[in-house]
N, C-alpha and C positions, 0 to 999 in steps of 0.2 A: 210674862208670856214667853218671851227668851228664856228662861229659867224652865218652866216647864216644857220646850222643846227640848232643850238639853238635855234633861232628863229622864226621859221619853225615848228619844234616841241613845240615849246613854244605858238604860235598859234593853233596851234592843240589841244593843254593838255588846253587852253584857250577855244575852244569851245569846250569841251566834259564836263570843270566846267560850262560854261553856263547852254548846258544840263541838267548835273544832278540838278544845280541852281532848272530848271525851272520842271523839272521832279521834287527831292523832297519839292522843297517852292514853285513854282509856283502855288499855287491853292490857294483857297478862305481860310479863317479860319474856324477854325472848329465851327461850328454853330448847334453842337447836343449840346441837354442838358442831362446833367449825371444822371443816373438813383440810388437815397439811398437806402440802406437800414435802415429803420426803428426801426430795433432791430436788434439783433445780429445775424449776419447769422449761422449754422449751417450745418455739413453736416454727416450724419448718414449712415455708412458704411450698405451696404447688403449682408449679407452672401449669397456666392453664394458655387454649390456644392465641396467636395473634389475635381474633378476631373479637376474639373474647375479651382478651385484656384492654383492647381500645375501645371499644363500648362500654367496659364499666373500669375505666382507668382508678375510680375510689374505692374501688372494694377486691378483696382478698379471700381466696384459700387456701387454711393451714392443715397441718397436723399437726398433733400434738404428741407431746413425748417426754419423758426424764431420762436421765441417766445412760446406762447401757441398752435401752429400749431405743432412744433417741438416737445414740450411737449406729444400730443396727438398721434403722430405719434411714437417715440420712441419703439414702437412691431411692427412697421410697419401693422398693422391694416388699411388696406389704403380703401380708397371710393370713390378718383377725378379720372380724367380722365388721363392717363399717359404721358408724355411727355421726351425723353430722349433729353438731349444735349450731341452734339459730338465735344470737344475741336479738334482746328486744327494741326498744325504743331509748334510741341513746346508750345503748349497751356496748360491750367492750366482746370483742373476740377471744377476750383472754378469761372471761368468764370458765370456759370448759375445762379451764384445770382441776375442776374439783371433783366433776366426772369422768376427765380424764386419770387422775392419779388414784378415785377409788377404784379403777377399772383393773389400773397394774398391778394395784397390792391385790385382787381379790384375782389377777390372773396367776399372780407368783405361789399364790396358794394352792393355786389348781393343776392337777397332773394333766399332761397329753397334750400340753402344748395351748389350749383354746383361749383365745384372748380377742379384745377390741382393738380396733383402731380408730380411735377417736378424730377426727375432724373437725375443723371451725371456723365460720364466716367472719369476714370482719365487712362491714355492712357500714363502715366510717362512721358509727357512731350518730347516727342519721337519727331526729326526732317523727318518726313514722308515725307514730300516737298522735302527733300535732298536724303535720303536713302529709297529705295523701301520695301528695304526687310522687313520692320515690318508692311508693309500695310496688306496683307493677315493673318498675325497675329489677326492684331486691328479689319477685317474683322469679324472672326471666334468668337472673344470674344464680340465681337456687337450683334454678333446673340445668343452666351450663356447670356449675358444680357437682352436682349429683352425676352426671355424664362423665367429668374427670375423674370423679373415684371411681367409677365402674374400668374406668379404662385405665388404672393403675394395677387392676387385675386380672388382665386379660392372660398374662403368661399364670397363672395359678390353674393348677389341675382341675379344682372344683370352683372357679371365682364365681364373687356373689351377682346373684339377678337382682338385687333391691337394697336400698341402704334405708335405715330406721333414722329418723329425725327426731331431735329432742329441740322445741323450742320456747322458748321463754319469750312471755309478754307478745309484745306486736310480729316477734319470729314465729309462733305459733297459728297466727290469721295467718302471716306468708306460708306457710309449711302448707297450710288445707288450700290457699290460691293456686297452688301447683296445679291443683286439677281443673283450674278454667284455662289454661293455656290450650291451644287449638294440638300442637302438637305433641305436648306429652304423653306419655305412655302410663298409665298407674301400677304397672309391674313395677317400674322404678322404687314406688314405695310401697310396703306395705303394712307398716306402723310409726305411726307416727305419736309422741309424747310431748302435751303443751305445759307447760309450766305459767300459773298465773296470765293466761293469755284471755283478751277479751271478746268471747267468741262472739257474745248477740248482740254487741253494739260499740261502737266507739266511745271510749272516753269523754271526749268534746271532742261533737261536731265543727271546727272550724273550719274546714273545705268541702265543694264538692264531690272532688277527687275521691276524699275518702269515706266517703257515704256508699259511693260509686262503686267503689271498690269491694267494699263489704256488701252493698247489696249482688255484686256479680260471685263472690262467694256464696253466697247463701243461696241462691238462687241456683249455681252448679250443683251443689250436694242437693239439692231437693232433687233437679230433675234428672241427676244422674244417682239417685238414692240407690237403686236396683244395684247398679255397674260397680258403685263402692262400697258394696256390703263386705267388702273382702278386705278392703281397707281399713286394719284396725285401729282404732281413736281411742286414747284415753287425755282427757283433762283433767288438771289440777289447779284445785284454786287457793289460796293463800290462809283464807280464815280471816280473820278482824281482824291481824296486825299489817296487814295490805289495805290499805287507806288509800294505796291509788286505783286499783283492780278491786274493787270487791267480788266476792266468789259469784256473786251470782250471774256475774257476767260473764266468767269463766265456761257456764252452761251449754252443752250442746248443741246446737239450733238445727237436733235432727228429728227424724220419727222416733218415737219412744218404743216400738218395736223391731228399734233396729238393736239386735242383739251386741254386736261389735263394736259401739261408740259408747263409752262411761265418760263419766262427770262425778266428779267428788271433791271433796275438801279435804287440806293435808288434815289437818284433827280428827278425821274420820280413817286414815289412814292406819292399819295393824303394824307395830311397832315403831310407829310415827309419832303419833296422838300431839301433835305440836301444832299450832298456826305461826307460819313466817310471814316475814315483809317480803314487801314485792323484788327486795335483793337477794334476802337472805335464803330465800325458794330455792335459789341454784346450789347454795355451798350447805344447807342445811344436810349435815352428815345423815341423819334418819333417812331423811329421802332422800338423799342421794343412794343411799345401799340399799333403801328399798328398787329402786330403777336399776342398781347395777345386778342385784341379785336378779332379776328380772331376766336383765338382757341377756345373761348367763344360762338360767334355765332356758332360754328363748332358743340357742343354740344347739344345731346339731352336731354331737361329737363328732361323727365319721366324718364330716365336710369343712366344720368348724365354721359354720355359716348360720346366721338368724333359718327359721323352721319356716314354709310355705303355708304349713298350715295353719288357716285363720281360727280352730277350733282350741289349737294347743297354745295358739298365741293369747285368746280371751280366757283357758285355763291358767295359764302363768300368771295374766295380769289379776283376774278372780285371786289368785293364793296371797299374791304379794300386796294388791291395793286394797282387795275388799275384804275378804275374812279369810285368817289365816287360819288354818285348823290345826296349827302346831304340830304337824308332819311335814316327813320330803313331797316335794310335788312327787305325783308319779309312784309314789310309794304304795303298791298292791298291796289290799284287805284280801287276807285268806279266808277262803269260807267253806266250809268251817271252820272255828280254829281249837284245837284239842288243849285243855286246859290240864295241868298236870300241879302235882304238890300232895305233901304227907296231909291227912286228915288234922296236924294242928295247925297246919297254918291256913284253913278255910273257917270262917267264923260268921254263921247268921244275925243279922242286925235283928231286932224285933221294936224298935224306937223308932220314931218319928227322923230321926236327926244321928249321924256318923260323924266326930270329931276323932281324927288321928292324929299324929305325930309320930313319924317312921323314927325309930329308936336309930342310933349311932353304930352299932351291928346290925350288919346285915342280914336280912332274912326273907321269906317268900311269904307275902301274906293275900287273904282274899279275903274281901264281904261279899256276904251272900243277901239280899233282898229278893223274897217272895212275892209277886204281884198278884198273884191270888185276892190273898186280904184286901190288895190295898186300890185295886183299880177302879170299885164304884167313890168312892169318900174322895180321891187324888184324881189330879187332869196329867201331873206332873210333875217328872223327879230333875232333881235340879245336884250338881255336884260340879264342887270346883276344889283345884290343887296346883299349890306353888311347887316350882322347885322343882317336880317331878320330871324325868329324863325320859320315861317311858310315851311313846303318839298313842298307842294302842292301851287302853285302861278303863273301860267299860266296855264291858260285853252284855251277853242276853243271852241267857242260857237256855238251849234246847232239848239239852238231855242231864239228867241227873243221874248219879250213879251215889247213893245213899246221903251224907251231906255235902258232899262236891259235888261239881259241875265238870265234868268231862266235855261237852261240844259246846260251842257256843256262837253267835255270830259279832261279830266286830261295831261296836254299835260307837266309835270314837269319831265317828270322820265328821260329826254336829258342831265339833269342837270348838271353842272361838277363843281367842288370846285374848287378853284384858290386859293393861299394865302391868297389874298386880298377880294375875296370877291367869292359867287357864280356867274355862269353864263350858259348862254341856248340860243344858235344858233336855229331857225327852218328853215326847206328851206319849202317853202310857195307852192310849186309845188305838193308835196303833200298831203298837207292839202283843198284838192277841197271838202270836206264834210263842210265844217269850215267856218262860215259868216265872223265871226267876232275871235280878239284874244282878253282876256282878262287878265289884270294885277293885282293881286288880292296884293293890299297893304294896307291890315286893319293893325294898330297896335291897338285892343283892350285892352292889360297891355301896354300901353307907352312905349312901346320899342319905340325908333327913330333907325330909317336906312334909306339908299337911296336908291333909284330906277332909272336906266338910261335905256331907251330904246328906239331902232332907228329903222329903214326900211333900209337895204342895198342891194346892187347893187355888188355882189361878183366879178366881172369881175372887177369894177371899184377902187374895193379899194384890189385887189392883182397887187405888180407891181414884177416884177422880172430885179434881179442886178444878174452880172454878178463878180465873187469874183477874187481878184487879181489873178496873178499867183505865186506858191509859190517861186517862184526866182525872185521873186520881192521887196525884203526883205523889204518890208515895205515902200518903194519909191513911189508905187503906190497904190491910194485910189480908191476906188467905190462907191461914196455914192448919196444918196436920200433924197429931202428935200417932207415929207409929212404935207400939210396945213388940218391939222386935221380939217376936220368936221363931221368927226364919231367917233366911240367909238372904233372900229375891224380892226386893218391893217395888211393885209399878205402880207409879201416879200419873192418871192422864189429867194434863191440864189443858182443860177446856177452854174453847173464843183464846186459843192463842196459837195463831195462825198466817197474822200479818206481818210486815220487816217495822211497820214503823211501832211494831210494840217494843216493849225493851224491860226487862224485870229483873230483880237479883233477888235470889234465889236463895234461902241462908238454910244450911241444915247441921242442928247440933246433935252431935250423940254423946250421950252418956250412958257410963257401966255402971251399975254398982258393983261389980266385980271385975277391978283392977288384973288382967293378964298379958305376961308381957310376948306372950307366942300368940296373939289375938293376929289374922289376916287381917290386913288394911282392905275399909272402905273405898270401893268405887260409886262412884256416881257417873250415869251414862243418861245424858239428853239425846234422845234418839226422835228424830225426823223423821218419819214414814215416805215423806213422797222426795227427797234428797238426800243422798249421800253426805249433809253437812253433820254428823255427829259430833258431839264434842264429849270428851273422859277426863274427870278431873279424881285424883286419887289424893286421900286423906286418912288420917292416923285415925287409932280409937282410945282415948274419946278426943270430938275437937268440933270446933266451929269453921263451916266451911261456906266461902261464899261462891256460888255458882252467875257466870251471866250468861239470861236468857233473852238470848236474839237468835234470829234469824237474817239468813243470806239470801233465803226466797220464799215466798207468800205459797199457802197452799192453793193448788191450780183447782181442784174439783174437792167432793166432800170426803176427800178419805178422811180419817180419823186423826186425832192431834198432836202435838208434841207429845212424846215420854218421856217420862224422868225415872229410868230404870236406878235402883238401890239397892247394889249389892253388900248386905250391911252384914256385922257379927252377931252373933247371937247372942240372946239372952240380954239386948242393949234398946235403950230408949231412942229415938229419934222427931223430931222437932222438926218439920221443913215446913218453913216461912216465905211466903212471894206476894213482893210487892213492889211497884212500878218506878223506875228509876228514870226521874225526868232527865236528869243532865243525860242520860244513854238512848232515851227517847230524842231528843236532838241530837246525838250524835247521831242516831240513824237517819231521821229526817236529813242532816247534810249527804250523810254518806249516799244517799238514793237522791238525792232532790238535790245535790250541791251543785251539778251542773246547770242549772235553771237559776239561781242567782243571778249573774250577770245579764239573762233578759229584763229581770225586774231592777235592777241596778240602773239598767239602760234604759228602761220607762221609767222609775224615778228623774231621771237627771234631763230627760225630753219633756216629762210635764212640768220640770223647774223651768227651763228653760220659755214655755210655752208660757206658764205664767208671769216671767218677767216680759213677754211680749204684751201681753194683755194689759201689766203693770202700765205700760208704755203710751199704748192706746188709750187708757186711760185717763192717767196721769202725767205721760209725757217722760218720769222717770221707771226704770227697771228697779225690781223689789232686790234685795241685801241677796245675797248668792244661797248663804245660810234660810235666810225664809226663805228665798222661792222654795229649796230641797224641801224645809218644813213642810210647806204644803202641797207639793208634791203628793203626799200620800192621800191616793185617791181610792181604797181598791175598788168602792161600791161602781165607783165610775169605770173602770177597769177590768174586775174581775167578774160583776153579774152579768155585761154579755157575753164574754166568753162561758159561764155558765147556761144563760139561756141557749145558746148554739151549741152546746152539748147536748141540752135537752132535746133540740130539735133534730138533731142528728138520728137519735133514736130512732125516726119517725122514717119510714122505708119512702117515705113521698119526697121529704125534705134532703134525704139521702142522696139519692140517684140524681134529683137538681143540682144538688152540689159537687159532685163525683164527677159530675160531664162539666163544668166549669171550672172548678178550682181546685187546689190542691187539697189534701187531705189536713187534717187539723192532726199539730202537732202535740205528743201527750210525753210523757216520761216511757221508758222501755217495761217493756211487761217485768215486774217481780216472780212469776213463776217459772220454773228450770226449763218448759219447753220456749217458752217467751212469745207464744205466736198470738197475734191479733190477726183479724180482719180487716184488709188496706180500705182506709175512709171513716170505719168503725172504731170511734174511740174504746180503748178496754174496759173492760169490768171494772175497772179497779178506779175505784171513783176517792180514794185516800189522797192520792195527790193535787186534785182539785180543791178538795176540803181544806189542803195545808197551804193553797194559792194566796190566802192574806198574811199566814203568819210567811211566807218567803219573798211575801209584796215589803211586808216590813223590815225584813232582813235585809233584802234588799236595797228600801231604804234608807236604812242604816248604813251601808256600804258608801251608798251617794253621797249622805249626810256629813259621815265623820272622812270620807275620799277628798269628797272637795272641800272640806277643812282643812285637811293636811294638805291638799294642794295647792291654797290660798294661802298659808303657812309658809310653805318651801319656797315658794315665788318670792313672799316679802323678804324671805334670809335673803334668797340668790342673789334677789336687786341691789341689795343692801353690800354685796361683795361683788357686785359687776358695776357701782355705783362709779367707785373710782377712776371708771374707764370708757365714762359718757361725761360729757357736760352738762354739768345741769343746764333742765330745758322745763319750762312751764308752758309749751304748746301743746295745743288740741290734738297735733295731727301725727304728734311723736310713735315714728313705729310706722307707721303709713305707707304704700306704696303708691307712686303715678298708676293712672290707668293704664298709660302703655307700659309699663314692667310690669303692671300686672299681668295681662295680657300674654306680653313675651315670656313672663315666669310661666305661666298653667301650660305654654309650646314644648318649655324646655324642660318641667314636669312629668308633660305628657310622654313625650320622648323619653325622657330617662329610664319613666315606668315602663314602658314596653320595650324598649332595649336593655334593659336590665332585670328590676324587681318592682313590681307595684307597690311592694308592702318598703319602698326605700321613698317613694313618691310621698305618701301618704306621711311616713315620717319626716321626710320635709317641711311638709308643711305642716305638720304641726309643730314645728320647733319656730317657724315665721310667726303662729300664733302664739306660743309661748316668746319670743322676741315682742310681740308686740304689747304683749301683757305687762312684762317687763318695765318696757316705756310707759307705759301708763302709770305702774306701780311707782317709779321712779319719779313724773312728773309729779304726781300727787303727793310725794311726801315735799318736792322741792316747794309747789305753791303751800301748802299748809305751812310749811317753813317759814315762807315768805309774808302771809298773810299773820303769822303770829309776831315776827317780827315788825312790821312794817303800821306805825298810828293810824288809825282808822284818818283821823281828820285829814291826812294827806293821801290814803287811796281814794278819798270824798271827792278831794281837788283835782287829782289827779281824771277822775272820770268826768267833773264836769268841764275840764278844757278840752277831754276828747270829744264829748259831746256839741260845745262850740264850736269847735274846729267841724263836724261832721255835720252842721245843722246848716251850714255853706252846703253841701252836696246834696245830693239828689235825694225826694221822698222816699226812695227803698231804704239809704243806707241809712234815714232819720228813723223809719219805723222799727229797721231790724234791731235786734238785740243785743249792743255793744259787748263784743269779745275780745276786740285789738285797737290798739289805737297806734297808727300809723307801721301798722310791721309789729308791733312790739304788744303782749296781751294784755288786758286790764286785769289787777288784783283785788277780783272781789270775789265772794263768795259764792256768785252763780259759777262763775268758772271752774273753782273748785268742785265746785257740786257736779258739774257736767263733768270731769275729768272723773268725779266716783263711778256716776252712772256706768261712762263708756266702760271702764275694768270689770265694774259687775259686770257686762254683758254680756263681756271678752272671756272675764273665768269661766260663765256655764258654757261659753262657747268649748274653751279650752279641758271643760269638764269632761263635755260630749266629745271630741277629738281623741281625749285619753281611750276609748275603748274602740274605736275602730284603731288604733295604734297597736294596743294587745292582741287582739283578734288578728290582726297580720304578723305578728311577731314572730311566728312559729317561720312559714315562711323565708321572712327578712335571714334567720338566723341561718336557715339550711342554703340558703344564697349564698351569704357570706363564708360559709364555712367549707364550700364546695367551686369557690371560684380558682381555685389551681388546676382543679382537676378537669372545668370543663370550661365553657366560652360563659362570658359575660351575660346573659340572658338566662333568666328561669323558666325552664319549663318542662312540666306545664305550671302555670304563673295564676293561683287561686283569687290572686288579687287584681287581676287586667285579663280585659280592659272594665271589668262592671265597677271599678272603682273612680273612672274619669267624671260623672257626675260630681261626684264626692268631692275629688279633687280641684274641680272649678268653681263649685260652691266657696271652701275653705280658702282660697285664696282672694276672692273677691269679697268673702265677708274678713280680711285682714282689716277692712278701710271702714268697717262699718260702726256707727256710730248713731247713740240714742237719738239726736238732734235732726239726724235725718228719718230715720226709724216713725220718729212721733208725725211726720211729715204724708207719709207711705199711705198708700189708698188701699192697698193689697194686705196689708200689717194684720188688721180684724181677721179677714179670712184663713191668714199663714196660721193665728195663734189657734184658731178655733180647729183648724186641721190636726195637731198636734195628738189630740186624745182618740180620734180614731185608728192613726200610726201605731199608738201605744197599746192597743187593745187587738190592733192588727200581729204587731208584735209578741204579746203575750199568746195570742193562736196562733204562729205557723213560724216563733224560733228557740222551741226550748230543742229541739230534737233537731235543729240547722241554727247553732249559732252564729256562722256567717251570715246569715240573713240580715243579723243586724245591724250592720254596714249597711243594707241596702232600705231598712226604714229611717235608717240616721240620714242618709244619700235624701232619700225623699221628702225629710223635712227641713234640712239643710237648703238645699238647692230653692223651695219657695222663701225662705229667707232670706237670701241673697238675690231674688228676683225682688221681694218687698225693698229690699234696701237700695235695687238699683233706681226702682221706679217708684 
């Protein structure tokens, strides 16, 4: 039976390493290139005022600077446009060199003076993702900074009215909090750029604070939607190599008709196409020059200051983040535009299909295509070309003058950049002014590029596949063999729509006709309702594998993934999909990993509940390992939280509960707008269905945790052995009742004069002390008992018993443990010394996770007591942790012997599984909660034990 729990759990603890495998290595390499610096970076503190500095004595404003920049700046004499960076969570101020130094090479290139002045928080390096309580801090100091740079400008002829914020991770929630302050002003900003920041919800919930916080954000931008529409937002989110932010959290939590606020993913980014880690987002050279080039066009020359207007500011950000049309921003279409050239170098196409190659001399050439012919048969002409220098290279000819085209209109601005090369769809239904289309492919300076362009039949070359199913683990294929004879093929895959699918995606091409001037294939997975695209570019011929995930579920029924294929001609293609389980868990953590540790923490509360039961029973408590074993309850667990979903639905059962209780807790909406109705579980019924496989994951965690922590115990004893006396007493480890007592005063005290999460760590290091003793006693009596002849521990009990049958009927009846002071060595002793450890570990089990849960806390305590007084606050862990705290101390003493005794014992264990099922509704989305169901079953424990 041990054998098959082992291995059972061992399966388990096996796909949850897949998971995480596939969650943190499973993605592409990392393919940004690092951004230098040039010279020596620099960073030049800015005095900000007295009142200032004493209120947030740990945190800092810089500028930033190299070289003769740095030199010149040194009085802070400033003249660029402003720019502040907001490090994230545990982040470093020094981050902004990478923005800072692409700003100065892309200003030395530039004539007329126009440059940035980069700026940078230092924020002490503060875990704000963990601990709430210093976000409305770093808030309020965001905003006395933003007030010193403006006032560094005051003597400039034209000084700025609003500085642009770049912030990373949890700087990006502070950046949008600016506008719930009572007194700021939103002229202060009026662009604001998040780098991997988690707009619709927190990471882990572990405080109030920081629930609090984001709901008073979320709740500002709603009801001041109207007042900040001038406020321009863009978000970026990391892609799949950001395993701590995934994108889809990055998502907006605004109106979808608010034009001024984007959401995207850097892979969908025009000469980006890369996914970073949640580091590498900042120094990532692509995005970085994509944001510098930005901030540059953003700039007015005459003033040298960021533009007012919010119309040119979402034009910019359109060129650079969403589709680049492979012109200057700004760059005026003449119209008409008069086409000129000798009659040979104009040539009418009459094929299907235009392959060029601009010869090594230079020369003026055109295609001419008639639409006449071809506009009932074709929806759409499709042309694309590398290399070319020319933005303007399709037109639409309005006038003809024998086989040339003298007028025409500019029909390039469609344009879209691709890795590999530009390209430009028109649909021909439109264009009823239009005789003729023209392909304007002069290389006058000897540039060589190619030119491909075809007439296509949109119906004809979109086929739609239908994607496994994800319990198909890979068993079953879906594929499509396309005989290229175009250049454009879309496959919509169908029922592939949700995060927790995950498929790869294989597509072969082959030629029979070997060319070594072939354009390389792209393959473009396009999103319809998110900005998440991803472009992966491959040679001809070759085998290429594509991964298909998503970062958010489709919200309504728009239509489905695409898997656009812009392929060679005249070439075979083969694309194959089929369900790739290890990525199928990786996404299941990636959405679901925060909800682990509640079922973590009801396995090891139903452990524990049935070594109570054990107890009542039988008098002893079950092996640590079984109780976990059986533990795994979900039918008991997870069907009423099912049924109270069900009932929820029900608008009678609804409103009952909504005037009572709290709302039931679910995972964050997977689609980009993310909004539910409060009380209303969402649509999205996937993460319930996966309630038993993350009941077992979970598990598993409990399983193979307090394995290893029953493990570390026996090493540690075994090296703190030396430094105890052996002892074979019951009570080793113990406290009187009055230290106890006096401990939980001086506990108490400490936690609220200091840190609660230091309280809590106390004591459980008294319980791993007391563990200890146990662990230690029980190896010295098994020692003892293996040493020592049966026939003399025989004698040895019956002259205690002699001696003891003189005294009184209590001491005759009880169950000899000591004989005079001194303990007896027999086997119940032993046995009782096992019990108490088991009890002590699941004790010690359950301890461990309100320990972590405070941690975050304990740490930002510790790391900020220079700067400010002894006390934390605000202190997420005091006072609602003082139950906790006098439970954990009074069950120091406790033991099976008394336990089996307990009148209350039956009721404590039987309470257990509705804590647990309590738990699993209302703490996957407050994991602090769980402190407070461990609190509530803790504390009748310790009442069982007194009484």
């Amino acid at each position: 039976m041990r054998g098959a729990t082992a291995a059972f759990y061992g399966c388990a603890l096996g796909l949850l390493a897949m998971g995480l495998r596939e969650l943190l290595l499973g993605f592409e390499e990392n393919r940004c290139n690092m951004t230098y610096m040039f010279e020596h970076p620099q960073y030049r503190r800015v005095a900000l005022p007295r009142r200032v500095a004493r209120l947030y004595p740990a945190y800092g404003l810089y500028l930033y600077g190299e070289g003769q920049y740095a030199q010149d700046t040194r009085r802070l004499k400033l003249t660029g446009a402003p720019v502040l960076f907001l490090p994230g969570n545990a982040g470093s101020y020094k981050q902004a060199r990478s923005l800072g130094s692409v700003a100065l090479r892309k200003a030395e290139a530039l004539e007329g003076g126009v440059h940035l002045n980069v700026f940078t928080i230092d924020f002490n390096e503060e875990l704000v993702a963990l601990y709430g309580g210093s976000l409305h801090r770093q808030t309020q100091f965001l905003h006395e900074s933003i007030k010193a740079i403006l006032r560094l400008y005051k003597d400039h002829e034209a000084p700025p009215r609003s500085v642009v914020l770049v912030g990373h991770s949890m700087g990006g929630v502070v950046a949008r909090a600016l506008f719930t302050l009572p007194r700021f002003s939103p002229r202060l900003v009026s662009l604001i750029i998040t780098q991997a920041s988690p707009h619709q919800a927190p990471i882990l919930s572990l405080d109030t604070h920081l629930l609090e916080f984001y709901a008073a954000v979320r709740q500002c931008w709603v009801d001041r939607a109207e007042d900040l529409r001038n406020v321009t937002l863009l978000s970026v989110g990391g892609g799949y190599r950001d395993y701590q932010v995934r994108s889809g959290l990055t998502a907006l939590p605004c109106p979808q008709d608010d034009p001024s606020k984007l959401s995207l993913v850097a892979t969908a980014i025009p000469r980006t196409w890369v996914s970073t880690d949640h580091l590498s987002i900042v120094w990532c050279k692509e995005l970085v020059l994509a944001t510098v080039r930005a901030f540059f066009d953003l700039i007015e020359p005459e003033i040298g200051q960021f533009s007012d207007d919010p119309e040119r500011r979402m034009a910019v950000l359109n060129h650079h983040f969403i589709r680049h049309p492979v012109r200057l921003l700004g760059e005026q279409l003449k119209m008409p535009i008069s086409l000129s050239g000798s009659p040979e170098a104009w040539s009418e196409v009459n094929t299907l299909r235009l392959a060029y190659s601009a010869p090594k001399d230079g020369q003026a050439k055109y295609f001419l295509f008639a639409l006449s012919s071809r506009r009932k048969a074709y929806s759409h002409f499709y042309c694309r070309s590398n290399n070319m220098e020319m933005t303007s290279w399709v037109y639409g000819c309005t006038q003809m003058k024998g086989s040339m085209c003298v007028q025409a209109v500019d029909l390039s601005l469609g344009t879209e950049l691709l890795p590999a090369y530009k390209v430009l769809t028109l649909r021909l239904r439109v264009l009823s002014s239009v005789s003729h289309l023209v392909v304007a492919a002069s290389n006058l300076n000897g540039r060589q590029f190619t030119v491909e362009c075809e007439w296509q039949r949109q119906e004809s070359q979109t086929i739609s596949v239908q994607v496994p199913h994800v319990l198909s683990f890979g068993m079953t294929v879906s594929d499509v063999t396309l005989n290229s004879t175009g250049l454009l093929h879309t496959i919509e895959l169908q029922h592939f729509h949700q995060v927790y699918q995950a498929f790869r995606i294989s597509v072969v091409s082959h030629c029979k006709v070997t060319k070594a001037d072939r354009l390389p294939n792209v393959y473009r997975m396009k999103v319809p309702w998110f900005r998440e695209d991803s472009v992966t570019t491959s040679s001809v011929p070759s085998v290429t594998e594509i991964s298909g995930m998503l970062h958010t579920s489709r919200p309504d029924n728009t239509s489905g993934v695409l898997l656009q294929l812009h392929t060679a001609p005249n070439c075979q293609y083969k694309v194959s999909v089929r369900t790739s389980f290890p990525r199928v868990l990786g996404q299941v953590l990636r959405f679901c990993g925060p909800v682990l540790p509640v079922y973590t923490a009801v396995a090891l509360l139903l452990a524990c509940g049935g070594q109570m039961s054990s107890v009542v029973r039988t008098g002893h408590p079950l092996q640590m390992s079984q109780a976990v074993a059986r533990a795994l309850q979900p039918h008991k667990v997870d069907l009423p939280v099912y049924l109270l979903h069900l009932l929820l639905r029900c608008n009678w059962f609804r409103d009952s509960w909504s005037t009572h209780l709290p709302p039931l807790d679910a995972l964050p909406a997977t689609s980009p707008d993310g909004t539910t109705q409060e009380g209303v579980p969402p649509n999205e019924d996937w993460p319930r269905l996966l309630s038993p496989l993350l009941y077992v994951l979970g598990a598993a965690v409990a399983f193979w945790g307090s394995a290893l922590l029953r493990l570390s115990l026996q090493l540690l004893s075994l090296l703190l052995a030396p430094l105890h006396r052996p002892s074979v007493s019951l009570d080793c480890g113990t406290l009187r009742r009055r230290t106890q007592l006096l401990l939980i005063l001086c506990l108490s005290v400490l936690g609220g004069a200091s840190c609660g999460a230091l309280s809590i760590t106390a004591t459980f290091l008294l319980h791993l002390y007391r563990v200890l003793r146990l662990q230690m006693t029980e190896r010295s009596l098994s020692h003892m008992l293996n040493l020592a002849p049966e026939k003399q521990r025989d004698q040895d009990n019956r002259t205690c018993n002699k001696e003891k049958s003189t005294g009184d009927s209590e001491a005759l009846n009880s169950k000899p443990k000591e004989c005079n002071g001194a303990p007896l060595l027999s086997d119940s002793v032993l046995q009782d010394v096992r019990d108490d450890l088991q009890l002590h570990l699941s004790l010690s089990a359950l301890l461990t996770l309100p320990v972590m849960l405070c941690a975050p806390s304990l740490i930002h305590w510790t790391r900020n007591l220079r700067y400010s007084a002894a006390r934390l606050d605000p202190d997420p862990c005091w006072p609602h942790t003082v139950p906790l705290l006098m439970a954990s101390v009074l069950l120091i003493n406790c033991n099976t012997l008394t336990l089996s005794y307990s009148t209350t014992l039956p009721s404590t264990s039987r309470l257990l599984l509705p804590l647990s099922v309590a738990m699993v509704t209302f703490s996957p989305l407050h994991l602090y909660r769980v402190t407070y169901f461990l609190s509530a079953a803790l504390v009748p424990l310790a009442v069982s034990f007194l009484f």
